[in-house]
BATORPA-68511 format. One line per 3 residues: number of its first residue (from 1); their letters; for each residue z, y, x of N, C-alpha, C, O. Coordinates in steps of 0.1 Angstrom, whole numbers. Layout:
N
NUM> A> Z Y X Z Y X Z Y X Z Y X ~ ...
# end
This chain:
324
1> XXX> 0 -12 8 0 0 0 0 12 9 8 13 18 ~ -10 23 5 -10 31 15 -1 46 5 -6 50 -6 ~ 11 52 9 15 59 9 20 69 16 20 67 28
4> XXX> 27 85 12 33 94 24 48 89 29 56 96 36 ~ 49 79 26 63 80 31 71 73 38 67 61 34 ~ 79 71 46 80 62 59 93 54 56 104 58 52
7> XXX> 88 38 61 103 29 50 108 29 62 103 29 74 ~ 124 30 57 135 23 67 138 10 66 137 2 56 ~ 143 7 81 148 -9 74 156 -9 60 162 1 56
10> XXX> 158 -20 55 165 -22 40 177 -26 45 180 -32 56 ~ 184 -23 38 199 -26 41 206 -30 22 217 -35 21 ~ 201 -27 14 202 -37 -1 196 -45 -8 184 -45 -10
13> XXX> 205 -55 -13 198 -66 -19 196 -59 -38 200 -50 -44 ~ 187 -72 -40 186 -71 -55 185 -76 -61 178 -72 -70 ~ 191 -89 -61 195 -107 -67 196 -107 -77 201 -117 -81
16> XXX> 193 -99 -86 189 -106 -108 176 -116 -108 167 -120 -100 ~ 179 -118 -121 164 -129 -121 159 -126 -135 165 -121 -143 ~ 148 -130 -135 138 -124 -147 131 -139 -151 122 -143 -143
19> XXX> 135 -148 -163 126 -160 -166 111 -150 -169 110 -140 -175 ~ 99 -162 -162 90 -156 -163 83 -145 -156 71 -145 -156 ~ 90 -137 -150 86 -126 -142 89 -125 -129 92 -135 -122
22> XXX> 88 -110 -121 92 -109 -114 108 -110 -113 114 -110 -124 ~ 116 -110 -102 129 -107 -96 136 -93 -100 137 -85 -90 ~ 141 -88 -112 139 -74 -109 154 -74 -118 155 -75 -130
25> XXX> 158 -74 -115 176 -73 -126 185 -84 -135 177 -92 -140 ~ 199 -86 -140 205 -96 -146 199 -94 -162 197 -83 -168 ~ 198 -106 -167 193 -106 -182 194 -89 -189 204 -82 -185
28> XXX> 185 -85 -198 187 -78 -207 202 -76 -209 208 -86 -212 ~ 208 -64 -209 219 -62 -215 216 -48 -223 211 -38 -219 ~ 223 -52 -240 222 -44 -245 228 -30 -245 238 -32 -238
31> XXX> 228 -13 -248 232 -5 -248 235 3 -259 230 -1 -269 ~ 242 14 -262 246 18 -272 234 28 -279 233 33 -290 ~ 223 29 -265 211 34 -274 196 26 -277 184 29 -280
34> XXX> 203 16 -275 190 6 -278 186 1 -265 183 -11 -264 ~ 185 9 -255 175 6 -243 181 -7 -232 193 -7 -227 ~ 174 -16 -231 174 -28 -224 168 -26 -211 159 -18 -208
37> XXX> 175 -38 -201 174 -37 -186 156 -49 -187 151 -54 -177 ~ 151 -51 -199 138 -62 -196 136 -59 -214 142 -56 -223 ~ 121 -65 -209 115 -70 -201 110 -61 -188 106 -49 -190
40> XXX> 111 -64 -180 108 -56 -165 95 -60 -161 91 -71 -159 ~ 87 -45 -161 76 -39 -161 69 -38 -151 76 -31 -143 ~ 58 -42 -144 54 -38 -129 44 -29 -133 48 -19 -138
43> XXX> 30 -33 -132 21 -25 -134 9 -26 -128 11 -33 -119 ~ -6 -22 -130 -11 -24 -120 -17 -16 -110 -16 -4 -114 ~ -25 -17 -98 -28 -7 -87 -36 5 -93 -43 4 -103
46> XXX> -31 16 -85 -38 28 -97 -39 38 -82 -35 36 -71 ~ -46 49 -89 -48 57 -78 -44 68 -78 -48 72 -89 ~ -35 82 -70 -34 90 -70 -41 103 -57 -37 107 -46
49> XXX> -53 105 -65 -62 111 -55 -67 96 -48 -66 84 -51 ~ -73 103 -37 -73 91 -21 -67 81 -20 -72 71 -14 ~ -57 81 -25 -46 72 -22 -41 61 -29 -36 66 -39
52> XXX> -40 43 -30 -40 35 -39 -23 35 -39 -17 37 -29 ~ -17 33 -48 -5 25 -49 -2 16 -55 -6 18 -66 ~ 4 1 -54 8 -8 -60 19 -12 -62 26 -16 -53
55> XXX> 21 -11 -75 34 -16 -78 37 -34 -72 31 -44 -69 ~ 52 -29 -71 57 -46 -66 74 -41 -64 80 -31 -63 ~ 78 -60 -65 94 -59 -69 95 -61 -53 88 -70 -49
58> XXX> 101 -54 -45 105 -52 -35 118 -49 -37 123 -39 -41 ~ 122 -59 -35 139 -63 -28 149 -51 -26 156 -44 -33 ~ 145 -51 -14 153 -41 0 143 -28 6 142 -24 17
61> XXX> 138 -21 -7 133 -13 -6 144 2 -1 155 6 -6 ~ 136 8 9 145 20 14 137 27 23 133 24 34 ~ 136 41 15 123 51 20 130 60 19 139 61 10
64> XXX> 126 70 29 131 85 30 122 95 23 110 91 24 ~ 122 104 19 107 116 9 113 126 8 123 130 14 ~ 104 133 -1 109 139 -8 114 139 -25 111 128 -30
67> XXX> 121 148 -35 124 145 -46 118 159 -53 119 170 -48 ~ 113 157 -66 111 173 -74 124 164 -87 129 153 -86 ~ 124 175 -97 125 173 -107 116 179 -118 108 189 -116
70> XXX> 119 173 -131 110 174 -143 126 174 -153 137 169 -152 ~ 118 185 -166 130 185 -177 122 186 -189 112 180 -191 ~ 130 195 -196 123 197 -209 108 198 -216 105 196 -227
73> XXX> 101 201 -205 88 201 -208 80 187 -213 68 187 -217 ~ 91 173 -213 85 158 -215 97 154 -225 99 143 -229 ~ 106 164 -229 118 159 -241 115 148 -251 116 153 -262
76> XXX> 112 135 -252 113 130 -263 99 125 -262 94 122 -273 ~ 89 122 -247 81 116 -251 80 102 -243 89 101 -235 ~ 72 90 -242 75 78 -238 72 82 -223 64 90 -219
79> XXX> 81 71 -215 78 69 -204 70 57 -202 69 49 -211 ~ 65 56 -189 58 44 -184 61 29 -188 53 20 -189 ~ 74 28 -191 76 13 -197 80 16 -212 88 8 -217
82> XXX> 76 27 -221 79 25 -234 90 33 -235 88 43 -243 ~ 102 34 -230 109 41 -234 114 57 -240 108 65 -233 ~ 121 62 -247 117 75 -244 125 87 -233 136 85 -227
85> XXX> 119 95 -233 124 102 -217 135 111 -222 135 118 -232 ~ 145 108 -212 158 123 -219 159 128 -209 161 120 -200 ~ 159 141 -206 161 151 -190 172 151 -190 176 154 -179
88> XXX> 183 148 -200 197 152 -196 204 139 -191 216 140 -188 ~ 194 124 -189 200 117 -186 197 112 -173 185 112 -172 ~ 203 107 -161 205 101 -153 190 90 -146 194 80 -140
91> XXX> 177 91 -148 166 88 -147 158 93 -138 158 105 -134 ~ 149 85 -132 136 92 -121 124 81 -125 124 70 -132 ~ 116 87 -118 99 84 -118 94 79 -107 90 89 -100
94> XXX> 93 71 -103 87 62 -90 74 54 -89 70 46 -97 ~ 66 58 -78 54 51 -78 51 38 -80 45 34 -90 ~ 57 30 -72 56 19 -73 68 7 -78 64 -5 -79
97> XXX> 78 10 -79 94 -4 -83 88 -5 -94 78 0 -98 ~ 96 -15 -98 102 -21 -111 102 -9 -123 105 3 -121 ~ 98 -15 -136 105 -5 -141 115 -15 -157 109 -20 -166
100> XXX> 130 -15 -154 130 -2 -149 136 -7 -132 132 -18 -128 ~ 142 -3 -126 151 -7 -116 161 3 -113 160 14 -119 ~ 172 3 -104 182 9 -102 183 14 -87 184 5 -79
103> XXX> 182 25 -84 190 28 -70 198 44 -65 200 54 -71 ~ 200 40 -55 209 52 -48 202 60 -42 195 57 -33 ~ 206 72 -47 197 89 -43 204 93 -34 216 93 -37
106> XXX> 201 98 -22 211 105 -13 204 119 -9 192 119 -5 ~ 212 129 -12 202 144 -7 211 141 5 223 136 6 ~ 199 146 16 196 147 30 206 158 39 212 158 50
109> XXX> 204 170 27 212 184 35 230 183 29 240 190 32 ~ 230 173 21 248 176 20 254 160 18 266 160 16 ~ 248 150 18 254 135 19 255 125 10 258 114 12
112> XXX> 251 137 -6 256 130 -20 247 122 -23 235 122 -21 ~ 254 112 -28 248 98 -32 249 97 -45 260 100 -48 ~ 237 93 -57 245 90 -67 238 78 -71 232 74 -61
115> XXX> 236 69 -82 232 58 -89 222 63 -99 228 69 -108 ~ 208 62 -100 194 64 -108 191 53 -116 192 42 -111 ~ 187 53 -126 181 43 -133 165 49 -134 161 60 -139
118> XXX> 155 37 -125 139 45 -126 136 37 -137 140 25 -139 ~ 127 48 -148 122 36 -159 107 45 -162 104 47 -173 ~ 100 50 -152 90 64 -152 84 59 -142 90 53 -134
121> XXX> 65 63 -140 57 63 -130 57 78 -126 61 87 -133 ~ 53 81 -112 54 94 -110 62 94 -96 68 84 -93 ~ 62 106 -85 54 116 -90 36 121 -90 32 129 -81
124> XXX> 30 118 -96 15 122 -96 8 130 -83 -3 133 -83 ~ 17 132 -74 12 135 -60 15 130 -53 25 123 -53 ~ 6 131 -42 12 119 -30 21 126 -21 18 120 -10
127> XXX> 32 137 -17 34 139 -9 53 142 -14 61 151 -11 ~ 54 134 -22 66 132 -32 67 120 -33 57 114 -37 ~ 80 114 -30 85 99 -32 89 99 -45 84 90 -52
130> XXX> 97 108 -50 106 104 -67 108 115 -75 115 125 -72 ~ 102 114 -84 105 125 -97 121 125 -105 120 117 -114 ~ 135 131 -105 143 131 -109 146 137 -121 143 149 -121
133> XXX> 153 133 -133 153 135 -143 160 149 -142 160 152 -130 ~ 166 160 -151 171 170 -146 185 172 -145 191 181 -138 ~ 190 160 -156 205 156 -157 211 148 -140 222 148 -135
136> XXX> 200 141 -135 197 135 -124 199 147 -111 208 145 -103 ~ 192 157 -111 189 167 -104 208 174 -100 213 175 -89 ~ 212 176 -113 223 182 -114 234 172 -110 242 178 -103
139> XXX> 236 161 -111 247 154 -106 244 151 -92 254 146 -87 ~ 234 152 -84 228 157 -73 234 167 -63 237 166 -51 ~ 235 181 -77 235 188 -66 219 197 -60 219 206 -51
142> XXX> 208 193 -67 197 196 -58 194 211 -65 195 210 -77 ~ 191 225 -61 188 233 -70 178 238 -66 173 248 -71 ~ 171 232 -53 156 241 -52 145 225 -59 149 214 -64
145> XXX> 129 231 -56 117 228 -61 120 212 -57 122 203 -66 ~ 120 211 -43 114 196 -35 127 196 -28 132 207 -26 ~ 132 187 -25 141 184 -13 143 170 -9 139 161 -15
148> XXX> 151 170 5 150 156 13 159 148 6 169 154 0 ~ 156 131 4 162 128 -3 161 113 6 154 113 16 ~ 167 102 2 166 91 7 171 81 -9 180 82 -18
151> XXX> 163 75 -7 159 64 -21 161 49 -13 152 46 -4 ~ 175 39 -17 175 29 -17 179 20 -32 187 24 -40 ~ 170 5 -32 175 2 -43 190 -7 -41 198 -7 -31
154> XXX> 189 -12 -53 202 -15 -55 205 -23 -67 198 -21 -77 ~ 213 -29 -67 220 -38 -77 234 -38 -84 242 -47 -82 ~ 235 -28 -91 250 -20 -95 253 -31 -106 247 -41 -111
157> XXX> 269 -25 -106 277 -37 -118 271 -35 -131 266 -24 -134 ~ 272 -47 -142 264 -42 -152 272 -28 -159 265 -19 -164 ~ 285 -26 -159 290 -19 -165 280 -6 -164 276 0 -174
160> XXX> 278 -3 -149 269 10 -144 258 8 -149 253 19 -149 ~ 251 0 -155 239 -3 -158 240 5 -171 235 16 -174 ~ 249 -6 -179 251 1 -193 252 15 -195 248 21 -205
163> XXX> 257 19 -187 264 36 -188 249 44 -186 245 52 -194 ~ 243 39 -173 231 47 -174 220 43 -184 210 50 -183 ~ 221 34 -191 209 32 -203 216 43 -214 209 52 -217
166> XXX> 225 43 -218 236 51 -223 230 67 -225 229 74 -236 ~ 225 73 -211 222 82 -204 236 93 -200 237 105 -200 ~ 245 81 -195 252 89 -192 254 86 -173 249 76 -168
169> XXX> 261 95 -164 263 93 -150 272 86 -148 281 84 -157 ~ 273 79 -137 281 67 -128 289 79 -118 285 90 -117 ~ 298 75 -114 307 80 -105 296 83 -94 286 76 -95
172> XXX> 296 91 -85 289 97 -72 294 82 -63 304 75 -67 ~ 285 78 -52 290 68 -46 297 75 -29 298 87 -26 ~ 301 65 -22 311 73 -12 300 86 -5 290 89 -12
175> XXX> 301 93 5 294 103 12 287 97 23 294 93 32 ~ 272 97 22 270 94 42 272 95 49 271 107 53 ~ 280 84 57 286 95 73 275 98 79 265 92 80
178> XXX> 278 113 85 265 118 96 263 114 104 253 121 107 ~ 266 104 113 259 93 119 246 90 115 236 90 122 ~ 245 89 103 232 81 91 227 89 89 215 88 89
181> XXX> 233 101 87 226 116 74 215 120 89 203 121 88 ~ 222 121 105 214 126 112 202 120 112 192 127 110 ~ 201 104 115 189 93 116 180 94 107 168 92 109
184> XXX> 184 96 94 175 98 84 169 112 85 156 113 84 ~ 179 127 88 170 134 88 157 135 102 146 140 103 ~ 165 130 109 153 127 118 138 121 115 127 125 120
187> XXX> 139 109 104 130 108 100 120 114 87 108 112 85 ~ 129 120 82 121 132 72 111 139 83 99 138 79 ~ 114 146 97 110 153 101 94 150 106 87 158 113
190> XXX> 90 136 102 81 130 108 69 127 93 59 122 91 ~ 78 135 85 65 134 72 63 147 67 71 156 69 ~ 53 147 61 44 162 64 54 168 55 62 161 51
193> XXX> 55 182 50 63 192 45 55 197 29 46 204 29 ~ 60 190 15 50 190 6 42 207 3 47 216 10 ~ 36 208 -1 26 224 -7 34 225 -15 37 216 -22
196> XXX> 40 238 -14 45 246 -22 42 255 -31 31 261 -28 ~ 47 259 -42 41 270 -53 52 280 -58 62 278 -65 ~ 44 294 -50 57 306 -50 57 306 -66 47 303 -72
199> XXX> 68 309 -72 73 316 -84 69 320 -90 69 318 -102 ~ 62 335 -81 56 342 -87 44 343 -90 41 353 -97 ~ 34 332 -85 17 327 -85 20 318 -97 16 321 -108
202> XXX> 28 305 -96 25 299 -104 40 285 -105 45 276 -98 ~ 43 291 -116 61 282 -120 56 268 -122 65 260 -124 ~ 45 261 -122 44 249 -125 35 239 -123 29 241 -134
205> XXX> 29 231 -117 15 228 -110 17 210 -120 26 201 -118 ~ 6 211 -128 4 198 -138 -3 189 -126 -9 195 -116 ~ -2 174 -128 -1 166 -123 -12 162 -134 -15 169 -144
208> XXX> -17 149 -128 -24 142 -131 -13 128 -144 -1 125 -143 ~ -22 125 -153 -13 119 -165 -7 101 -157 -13 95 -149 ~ 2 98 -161 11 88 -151 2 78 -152 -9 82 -154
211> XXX> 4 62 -149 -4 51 -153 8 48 -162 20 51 -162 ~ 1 40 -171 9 30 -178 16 16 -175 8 9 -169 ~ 26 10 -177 28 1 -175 32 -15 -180 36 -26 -177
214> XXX> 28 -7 -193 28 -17 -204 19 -15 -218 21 -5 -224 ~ 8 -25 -223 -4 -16 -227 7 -10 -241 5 0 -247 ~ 20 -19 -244 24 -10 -255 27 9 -251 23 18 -258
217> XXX> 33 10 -241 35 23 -239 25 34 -236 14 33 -231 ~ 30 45 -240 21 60 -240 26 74 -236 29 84 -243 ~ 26 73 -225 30 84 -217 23 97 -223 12 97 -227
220> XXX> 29 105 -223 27 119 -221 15 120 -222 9 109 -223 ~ 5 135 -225 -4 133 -215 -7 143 -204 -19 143 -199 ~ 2 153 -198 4 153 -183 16 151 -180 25 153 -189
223> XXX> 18 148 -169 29 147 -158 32 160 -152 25 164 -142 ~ 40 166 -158 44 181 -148 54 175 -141 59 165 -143 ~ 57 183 -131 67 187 -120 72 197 -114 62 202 -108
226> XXX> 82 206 -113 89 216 -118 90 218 -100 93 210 -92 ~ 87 235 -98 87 237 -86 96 254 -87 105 257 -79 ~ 93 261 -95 98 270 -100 107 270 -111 112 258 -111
229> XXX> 111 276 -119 118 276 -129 116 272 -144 120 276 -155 ~ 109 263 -139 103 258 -158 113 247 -165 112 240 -176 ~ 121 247 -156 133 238 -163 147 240 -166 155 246 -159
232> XXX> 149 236 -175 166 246 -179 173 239 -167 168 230 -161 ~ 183 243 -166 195 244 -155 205 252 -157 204 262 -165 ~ 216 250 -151 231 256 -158 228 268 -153 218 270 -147
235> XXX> 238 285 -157 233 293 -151 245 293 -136 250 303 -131 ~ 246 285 -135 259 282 -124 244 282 -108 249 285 -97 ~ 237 281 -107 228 274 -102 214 282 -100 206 278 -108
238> XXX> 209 289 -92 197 297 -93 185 287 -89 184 278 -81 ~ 175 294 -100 165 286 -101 157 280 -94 155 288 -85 ~ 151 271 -92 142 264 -76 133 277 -73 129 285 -83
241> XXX> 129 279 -62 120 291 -58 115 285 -44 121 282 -34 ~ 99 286 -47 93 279 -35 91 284 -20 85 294 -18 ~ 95 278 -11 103 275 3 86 287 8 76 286 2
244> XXX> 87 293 16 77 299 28 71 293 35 76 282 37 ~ 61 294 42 53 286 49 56 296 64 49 306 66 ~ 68 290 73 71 299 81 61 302 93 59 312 100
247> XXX> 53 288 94 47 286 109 34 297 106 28 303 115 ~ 32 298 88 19 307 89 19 326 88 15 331 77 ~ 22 333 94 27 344 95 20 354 85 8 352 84
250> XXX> 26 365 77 17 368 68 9 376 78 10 381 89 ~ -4 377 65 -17 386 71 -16 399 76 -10 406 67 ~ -19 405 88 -16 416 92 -19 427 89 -13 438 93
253> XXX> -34 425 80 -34 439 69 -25 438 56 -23 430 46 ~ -21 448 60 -11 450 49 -16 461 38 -21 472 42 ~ -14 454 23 -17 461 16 -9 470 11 3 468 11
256> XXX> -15 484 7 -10 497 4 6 497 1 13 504 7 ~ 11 487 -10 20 490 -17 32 480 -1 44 478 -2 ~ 25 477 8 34 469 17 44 452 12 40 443 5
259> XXX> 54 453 17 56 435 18 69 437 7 76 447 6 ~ 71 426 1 84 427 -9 94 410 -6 86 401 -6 ~ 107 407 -3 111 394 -2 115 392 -18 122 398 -26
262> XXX> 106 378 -18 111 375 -36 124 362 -32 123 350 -28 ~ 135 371 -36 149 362 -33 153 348 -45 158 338 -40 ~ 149 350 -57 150 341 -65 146 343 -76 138 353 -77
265> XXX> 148 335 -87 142 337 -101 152 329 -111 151 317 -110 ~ 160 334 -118 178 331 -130 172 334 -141 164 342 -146 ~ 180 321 -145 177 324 -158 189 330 -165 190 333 -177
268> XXX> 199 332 -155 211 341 -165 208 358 -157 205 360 -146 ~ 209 365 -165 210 382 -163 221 387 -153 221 397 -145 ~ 230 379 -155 246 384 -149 244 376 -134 248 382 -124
271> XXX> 237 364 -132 235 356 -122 228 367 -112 233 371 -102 ~ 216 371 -116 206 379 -111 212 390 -106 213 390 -93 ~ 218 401 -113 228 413 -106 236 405 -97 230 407 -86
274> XXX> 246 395 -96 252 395 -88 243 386 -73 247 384 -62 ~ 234 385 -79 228 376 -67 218 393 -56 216 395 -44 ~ 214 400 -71 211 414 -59 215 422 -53 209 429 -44
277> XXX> 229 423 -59 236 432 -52 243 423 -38 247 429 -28 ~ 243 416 -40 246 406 -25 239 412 -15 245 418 -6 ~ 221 410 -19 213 411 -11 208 429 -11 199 433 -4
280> XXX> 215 437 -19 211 451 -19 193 453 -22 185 461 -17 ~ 192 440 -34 176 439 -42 178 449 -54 186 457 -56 ~ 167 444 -60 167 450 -74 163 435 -86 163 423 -81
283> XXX> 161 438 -100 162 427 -105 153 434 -115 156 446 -119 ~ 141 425 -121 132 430 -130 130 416 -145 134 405 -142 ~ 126 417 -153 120 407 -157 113 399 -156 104 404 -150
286> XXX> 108 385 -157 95 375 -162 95 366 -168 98 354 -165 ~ 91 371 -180 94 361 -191 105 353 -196 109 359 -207 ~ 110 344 -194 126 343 -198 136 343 -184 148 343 -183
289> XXX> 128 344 -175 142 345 -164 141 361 -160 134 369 -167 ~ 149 363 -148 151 377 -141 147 371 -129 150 360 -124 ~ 136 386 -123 135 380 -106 146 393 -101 148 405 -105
292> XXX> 154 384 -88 155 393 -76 147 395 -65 143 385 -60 ~ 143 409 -58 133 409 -51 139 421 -44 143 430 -52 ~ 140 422 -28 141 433 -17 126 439 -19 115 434 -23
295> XXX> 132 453 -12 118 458 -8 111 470 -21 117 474 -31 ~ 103 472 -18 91 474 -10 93 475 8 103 481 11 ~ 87 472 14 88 475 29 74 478 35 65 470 33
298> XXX> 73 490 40 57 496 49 53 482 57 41 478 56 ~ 61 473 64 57 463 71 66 455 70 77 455 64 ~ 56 442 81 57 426 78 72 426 86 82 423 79
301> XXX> 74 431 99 90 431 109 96 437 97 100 427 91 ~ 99 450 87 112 447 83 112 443 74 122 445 68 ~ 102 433 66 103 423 56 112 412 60 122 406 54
304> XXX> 104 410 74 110 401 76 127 394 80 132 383 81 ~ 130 409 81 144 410 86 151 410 73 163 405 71 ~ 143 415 66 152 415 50 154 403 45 164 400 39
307> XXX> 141 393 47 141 378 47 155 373 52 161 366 44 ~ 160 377 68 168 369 71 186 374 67 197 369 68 ~ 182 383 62 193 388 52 193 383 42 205 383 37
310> XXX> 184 379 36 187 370 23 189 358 25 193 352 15 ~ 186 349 38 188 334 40 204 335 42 213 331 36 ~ 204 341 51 222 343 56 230 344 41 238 335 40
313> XXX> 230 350 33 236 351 23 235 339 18 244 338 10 ~ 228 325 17 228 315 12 212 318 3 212 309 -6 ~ 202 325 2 191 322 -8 181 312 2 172 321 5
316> XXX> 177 303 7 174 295 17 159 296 11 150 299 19 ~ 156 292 -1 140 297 -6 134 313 -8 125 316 -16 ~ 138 319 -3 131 332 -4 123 331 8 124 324 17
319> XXX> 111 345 4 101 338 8 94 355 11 97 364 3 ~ 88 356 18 79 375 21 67 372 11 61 361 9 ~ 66 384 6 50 384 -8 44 396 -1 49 403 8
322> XXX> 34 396 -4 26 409 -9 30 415 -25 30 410 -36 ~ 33 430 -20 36 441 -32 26 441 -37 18 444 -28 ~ 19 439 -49 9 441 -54 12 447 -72 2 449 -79
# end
């Protein structure tokens, strides 16, 4: 299977048995919303762009990527094995597992591990290992577009099982020691850095529609993925805002109105003031959220200094624009 993303050795097992099928979890157990661990779903080889992927029950699967999330924009419609999709619940989208199967999410920049139930194809680009549900997202922890993440599967107690058909969260599992957290991010650093989409061009880039993996089911018909703020989120939490492209320096004609840093994009009003007076921005409208944004600046040097006044404060996705 040719994919972006680079496996680690496996270090979990995933010993259920499936009469008739593949290896992929312990008998069907029922839940208080209906939803069952089988029949378990594979699928067959499908293409994203260039690229073939094939599904398969792989064991001791454990890959490092990236992660986006998706919310409301898919509320209430089927996923890849029939089921229906809830953003507030504990769920991701995976190219190739089981569906559904179970494993442990670890973000890369702070250690958190938590327990995923995948029952979704996706994500519809190749430079993204797993689409995270947004309920998913938040017990995470993750609050920008894309981030490093490490995906191993796993074979939790049924109880955990139940709770996540449920759509409810499992306890966070212990913390990675940095021993691990470093090795892994070392190997993030060896897969390419996905395309980003500023905020202010464009909050949302549609995907190609999932494959199916059971001819009963009927997915959507696109696959979005949420890079900007098209997804609710607490207002505890400022909105994903896409990362800069630092190696590429902006263009050196500068247009009349000069360079502006766009610091973020809230969907709470009160978030926004206090996030610009931090940075000594201003805060305007778009559409349902508020942007903060420094600047105008005659040039790219004190944009850019204004840039590192807003990383230092903690906004880590702001990013230099053109004033236009």
């Amino acid at each position: 299977m040719a994919g972006a993303v680079l496996t680690l050795a496996g270090c979990g097992g995933f010993d259920g048995k499936r009469e008739g099928g593949p290896a992929a979890g312990p008998a069907p157990v029922s839940s208080v919303s209906g939803v069952v661990d089988g029949p378990v779903k594979i699928g067959d080889p499908y293409k994203v762009g260039d690229t073939t992927y094939t599904p398969a029950d792989v064991a001791d699967y454990d890959e490092v990527g990236y992660a986006s999330w998706y919310g409301e924009e898919l509320a209430g419609r089927p996923t890849a094995n029939g089921e229906t999709f809830d953003p507030a619940g504990i769920s991701a989208a995976h190219k190739t597992l089981p569906l559904p199967s179970y494993v442990e999410v670890t973000a890369l920049d702070t250690g958190r591990t938590i327990l995923v139930r995948v029952n979704d194809r996706g994500p519809m680009v190749n430079d993204r290992l797993i689409d995270l549900s947004r309920g998913a997202a938040e017990q995470l922890g993750l609050s920008e577009g894309v981030s490093g993440v490490r995906v191993r599967r796993t074979s939790p107690p049924a109880a955990e099982r139940a709770q996540l058909r449920a759509g409810q969260p499992v306890r966070e599992r212990i913390a990675t020691p940095g021993s691990l957290l470093a090795i892994l991010r070392r190997k993030m650093k060896e897969l390419p850095v996905p395309k980003s989409v500023a905020v202010a061009a464009a909050p949302i880039a549609t995907q190609p529609a999932a494959p199916i993996a059971s001819g009963k089911a009927k997915p959507g018909d696109d696959r979005f993925i949420v890079e900007g703020p098209g997804a609710t989120k607490p207002d505890t939490k400022p909105a994903p805002v896409a990362k800069p492209d630092l190696a590429k320096p902006v263009d050196s004609q500068v247009a009349p109105s000069g360079f502006v840093v766009q610091v973020g994009a809230f969907s709470s009003e009160a978030r926004a003031n206090s996030a610009a007076k931090s940075v000594g921005g201003s805060v305007s409208k778009s559409g349902r959220y508020w942007r903060v944004r420094m600047g105008p600046f005659a040039g790219e040097a004190e944009a850019q200094g204004a840039l590192g006044k807003a990383k230092a404060k903690g906004f880590r996705d702001a990013v230099v624009q053109r004033d236009r």
